[in-house]
Rosetta silent file (secondary structure, phi, psi, omega in degrees, C-alpha in Angstrom):
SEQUENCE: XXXXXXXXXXXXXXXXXXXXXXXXXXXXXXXXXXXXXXXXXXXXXXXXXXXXXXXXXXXXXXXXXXXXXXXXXXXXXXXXXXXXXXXXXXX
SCORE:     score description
SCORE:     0.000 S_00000001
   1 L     0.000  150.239 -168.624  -39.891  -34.700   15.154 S_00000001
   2 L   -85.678  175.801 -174.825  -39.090  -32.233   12.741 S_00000001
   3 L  -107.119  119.315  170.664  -35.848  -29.703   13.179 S_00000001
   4 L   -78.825  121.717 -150.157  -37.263  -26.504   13.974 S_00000001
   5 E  -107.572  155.853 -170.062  -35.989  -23.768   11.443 S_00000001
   6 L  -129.639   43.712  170.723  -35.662  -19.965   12.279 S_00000001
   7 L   129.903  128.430  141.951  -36.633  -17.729    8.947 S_00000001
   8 L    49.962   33.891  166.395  -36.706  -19.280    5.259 S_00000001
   9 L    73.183    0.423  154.693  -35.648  -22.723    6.573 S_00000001
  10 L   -45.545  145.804 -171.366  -32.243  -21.858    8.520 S_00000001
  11 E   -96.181 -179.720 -146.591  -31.590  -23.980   11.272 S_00000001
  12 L   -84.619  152.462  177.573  -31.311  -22.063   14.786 S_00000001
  13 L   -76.412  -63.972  162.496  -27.593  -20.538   15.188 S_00000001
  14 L    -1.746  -92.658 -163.197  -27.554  -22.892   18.441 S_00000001
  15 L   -69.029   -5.595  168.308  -27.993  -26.079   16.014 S_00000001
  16 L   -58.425  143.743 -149.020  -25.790  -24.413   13.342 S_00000001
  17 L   -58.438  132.827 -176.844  -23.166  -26.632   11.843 S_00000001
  18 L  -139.453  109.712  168.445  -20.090  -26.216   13.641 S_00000001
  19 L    -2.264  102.442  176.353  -16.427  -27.333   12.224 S_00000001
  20 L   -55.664  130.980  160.905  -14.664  -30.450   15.044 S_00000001
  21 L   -35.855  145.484  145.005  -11.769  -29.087   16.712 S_00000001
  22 L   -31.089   88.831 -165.180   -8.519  -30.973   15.726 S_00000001
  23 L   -57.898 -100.019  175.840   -8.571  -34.166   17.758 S_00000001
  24 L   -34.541  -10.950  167.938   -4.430  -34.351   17.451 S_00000001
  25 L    98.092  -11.936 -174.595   -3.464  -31.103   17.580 S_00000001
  26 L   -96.400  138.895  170.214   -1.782  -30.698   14.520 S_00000001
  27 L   -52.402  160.776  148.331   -2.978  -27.848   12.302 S_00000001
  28 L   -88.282   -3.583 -171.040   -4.440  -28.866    8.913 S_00000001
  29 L  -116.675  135.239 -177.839   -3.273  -26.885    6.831 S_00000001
  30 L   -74.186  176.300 -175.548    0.520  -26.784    6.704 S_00000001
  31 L   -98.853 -174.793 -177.700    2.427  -23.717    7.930 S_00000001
  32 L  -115.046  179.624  177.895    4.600  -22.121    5.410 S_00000001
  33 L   -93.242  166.010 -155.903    8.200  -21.893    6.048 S_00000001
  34 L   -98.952  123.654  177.447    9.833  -19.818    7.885 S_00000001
  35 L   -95.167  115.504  169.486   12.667  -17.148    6.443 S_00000001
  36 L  -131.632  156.672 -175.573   14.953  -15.979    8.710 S_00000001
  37 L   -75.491  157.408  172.463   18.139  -13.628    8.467 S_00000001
  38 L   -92.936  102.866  162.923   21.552  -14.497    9.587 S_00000001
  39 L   -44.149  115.025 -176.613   22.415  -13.415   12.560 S_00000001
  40 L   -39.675  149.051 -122.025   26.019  -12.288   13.698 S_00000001
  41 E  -156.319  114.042  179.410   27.519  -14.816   15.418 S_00000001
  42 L    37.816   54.335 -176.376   29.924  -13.123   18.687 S_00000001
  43 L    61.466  -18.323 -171.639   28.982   -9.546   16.873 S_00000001
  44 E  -118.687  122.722  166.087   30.684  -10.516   13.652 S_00000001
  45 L   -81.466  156.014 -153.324   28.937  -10.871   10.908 S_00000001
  46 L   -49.785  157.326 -178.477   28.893  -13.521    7.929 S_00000001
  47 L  -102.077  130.148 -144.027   30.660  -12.762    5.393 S_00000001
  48 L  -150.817  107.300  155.912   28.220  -13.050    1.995 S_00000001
  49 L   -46.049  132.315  165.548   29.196  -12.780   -1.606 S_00000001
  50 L  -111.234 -173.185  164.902   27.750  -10.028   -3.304 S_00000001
  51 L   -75.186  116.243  155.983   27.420   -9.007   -7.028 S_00000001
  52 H   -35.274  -33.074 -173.251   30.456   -7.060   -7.789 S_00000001
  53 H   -76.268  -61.785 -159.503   27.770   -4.002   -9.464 S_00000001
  54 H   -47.547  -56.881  173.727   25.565   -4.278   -5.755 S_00000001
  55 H   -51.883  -24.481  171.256   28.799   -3.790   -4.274 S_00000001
  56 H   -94.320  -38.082  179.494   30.047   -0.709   -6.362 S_00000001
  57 H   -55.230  -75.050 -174.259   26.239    0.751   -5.853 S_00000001
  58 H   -37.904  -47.931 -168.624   26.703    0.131   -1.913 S_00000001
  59 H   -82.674  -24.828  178.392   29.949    2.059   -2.130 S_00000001
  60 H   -68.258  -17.410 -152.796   28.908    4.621   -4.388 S_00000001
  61 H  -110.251  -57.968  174.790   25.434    4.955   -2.080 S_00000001
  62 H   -68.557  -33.354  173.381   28.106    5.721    0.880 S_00000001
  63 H   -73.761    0.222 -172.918   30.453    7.838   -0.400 S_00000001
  64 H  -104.992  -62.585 -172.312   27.440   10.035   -1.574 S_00000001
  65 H   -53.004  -42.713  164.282   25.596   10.071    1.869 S_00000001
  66 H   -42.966  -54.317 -141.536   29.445   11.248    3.370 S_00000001
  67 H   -69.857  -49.702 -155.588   29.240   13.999    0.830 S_00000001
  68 H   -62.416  -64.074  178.615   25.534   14.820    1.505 S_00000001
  69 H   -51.097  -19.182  166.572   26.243   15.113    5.271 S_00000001
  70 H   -59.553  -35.330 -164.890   29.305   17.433    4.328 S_00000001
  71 H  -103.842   -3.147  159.424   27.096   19.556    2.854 S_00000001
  72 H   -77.229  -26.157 -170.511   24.619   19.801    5.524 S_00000001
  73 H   -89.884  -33.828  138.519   26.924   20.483    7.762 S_00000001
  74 H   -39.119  -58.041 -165.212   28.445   23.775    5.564 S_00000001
  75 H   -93.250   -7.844  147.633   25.393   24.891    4.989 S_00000001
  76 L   -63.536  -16.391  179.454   24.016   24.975    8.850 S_00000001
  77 H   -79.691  -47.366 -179.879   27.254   26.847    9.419 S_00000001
  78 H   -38.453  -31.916 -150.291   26.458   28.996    6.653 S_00000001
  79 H  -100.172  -36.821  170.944   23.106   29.807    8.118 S_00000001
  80 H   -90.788   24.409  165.114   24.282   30.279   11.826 S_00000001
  81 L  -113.786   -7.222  177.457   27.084   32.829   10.476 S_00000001
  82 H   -89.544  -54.600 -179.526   24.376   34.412    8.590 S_00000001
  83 H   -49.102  -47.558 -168.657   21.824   34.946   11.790 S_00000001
  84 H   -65.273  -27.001  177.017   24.712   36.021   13.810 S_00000001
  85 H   -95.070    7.672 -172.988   25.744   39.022   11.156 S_00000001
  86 H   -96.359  -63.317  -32.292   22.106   39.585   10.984 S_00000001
  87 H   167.835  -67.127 -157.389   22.096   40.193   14.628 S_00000001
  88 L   -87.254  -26.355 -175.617   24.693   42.483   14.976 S_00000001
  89 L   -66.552  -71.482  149.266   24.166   44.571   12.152 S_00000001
  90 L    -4.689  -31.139 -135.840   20.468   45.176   13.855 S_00000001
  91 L  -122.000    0.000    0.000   21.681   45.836   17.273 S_00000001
């Protein structure tokens, strides 16, 4: 008997081909490996050579974000001593 075909000689989705499961369980394709960060150890964390330049950049990257937050924090004062003489001068 012949295999009964559904349009332009496809076989029936039913009889379509369909890939065996893994018998063993193991994928076939390998996984890739896994990268993971190093964790602190009792809160304290490893201690890691850097690049002396990463290390002037890092400090240089902090001492600028202090500064930045200095100057946010002037210039909201600035701005609620300005509303406040704005206010009274009004009133």
């Amino acid at each position: 008997m012949a295999k009964q075909t559904q349009g332009r000689g496809r076989p029936r989705a039913a009889e379509a081909a369909r890939p065996a499961p893994a018998v063993s369980g193991v994928p076939t394709t390998p996984e890739p490996p896994v990268r993971r960060w190093p964790h602190p150890v009792d809160g304290v964390e490893p201690v890691q050579q850097t690049d002396p330049a990463l290390h002037f950049i890092h400090c240089a990257l902090s001492y600028q974000n202090e500064l930045l937050a200095d100057i946010k924090a002037l210039l909201e004062r600035i701005a609620a001593e300005d509303e406040e003489t704005e206010t009274k001068e009004t009133e």
